[in-house]
N, C-alpha and C positions, 0 to 999 in steps of 0.2 A: 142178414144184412146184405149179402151178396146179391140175393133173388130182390133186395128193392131196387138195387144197382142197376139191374140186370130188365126189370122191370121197366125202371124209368128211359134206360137208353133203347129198352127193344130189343133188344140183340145178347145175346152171351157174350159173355168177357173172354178174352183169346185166353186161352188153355195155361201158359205160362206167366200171364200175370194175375190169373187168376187163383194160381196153386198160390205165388207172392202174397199177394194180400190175404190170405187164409191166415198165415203167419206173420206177419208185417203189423205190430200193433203200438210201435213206440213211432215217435216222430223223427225227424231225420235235418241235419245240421250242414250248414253249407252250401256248394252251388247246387245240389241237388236236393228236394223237399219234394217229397211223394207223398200223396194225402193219405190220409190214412181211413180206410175204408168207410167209418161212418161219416167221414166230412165228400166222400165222392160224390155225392148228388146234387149236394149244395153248392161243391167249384164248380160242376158243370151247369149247372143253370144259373149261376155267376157270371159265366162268362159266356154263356150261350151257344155251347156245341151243338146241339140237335138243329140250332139256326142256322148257323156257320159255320158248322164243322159235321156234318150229319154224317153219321159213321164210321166217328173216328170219339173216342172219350179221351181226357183231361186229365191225367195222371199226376202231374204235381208242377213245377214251375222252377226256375234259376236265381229268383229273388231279384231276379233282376227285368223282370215284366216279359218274358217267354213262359211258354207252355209245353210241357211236355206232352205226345201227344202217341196215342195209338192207333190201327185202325181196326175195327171191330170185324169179326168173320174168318179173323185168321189164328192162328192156334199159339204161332210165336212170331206176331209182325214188327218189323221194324219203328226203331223209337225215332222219332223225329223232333224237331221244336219248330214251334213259330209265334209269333210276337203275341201276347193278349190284345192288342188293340186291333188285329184282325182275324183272328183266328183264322185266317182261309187256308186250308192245306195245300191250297195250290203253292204258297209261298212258305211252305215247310224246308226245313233242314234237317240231310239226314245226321242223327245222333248216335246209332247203331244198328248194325244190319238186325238184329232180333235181342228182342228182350229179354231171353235169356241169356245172351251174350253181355248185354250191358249187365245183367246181374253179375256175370262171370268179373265182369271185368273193375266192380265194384263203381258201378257209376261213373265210369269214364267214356268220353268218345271211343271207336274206336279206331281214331286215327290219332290219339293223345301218347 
């Protein structure tokens, strides 16, 4: 499932969310909803990352119409969000210096 992920976007999944989704197979409740690996390829050509966000994948959203967002090439890059209705990273928010920090921090900013 990984290698279609990985397929579809081009690029390898950074190193630290990619060990996560190895394991990460129940869904998740609250302001934070992370796909869960076999729905990854279908939010992101839902919402059109390789158009709009080319280089960065679509990890999961706030329920509240942001995206949580990565960017591909790096091993543990910072989690950001930005709105679904544009996905431009130029008008990204940062959400945590690395994703494995927000895992630390149990899906919290880390300025919360």
């Amino acid at each position: 499932m990984i290698e279609d992920i990985e397929k579809y976007l081009e690029c390898v999944l950074p190193k630290s969310y990619r060990a996560f989704i190895l394991f990460h197979n129940k869904e998740m409740e609250g302001k934070v909803y992370l796909y869960l690996a076999k729905d990854l390829v279908e939010r992101n050509e839902c919402y059109g990352i390789k158009e709009y966000a080319p280089g960065y994948v679509n990890i999961g959203n706030n329920g509240g119409g942001e995206a949580f967002i990565l960017k591909l090439g790096e091993d543990d890059p910072e989690v950001s969000i930005v709105g679904h209705g544009s996905m431009d990273p130029k008008l990204k928010e940062l959400v945590s210096q690395s994703f494995s920090r927000w895992l630390e921090l149990d899906f919290r900013c880390d300025n919360d």
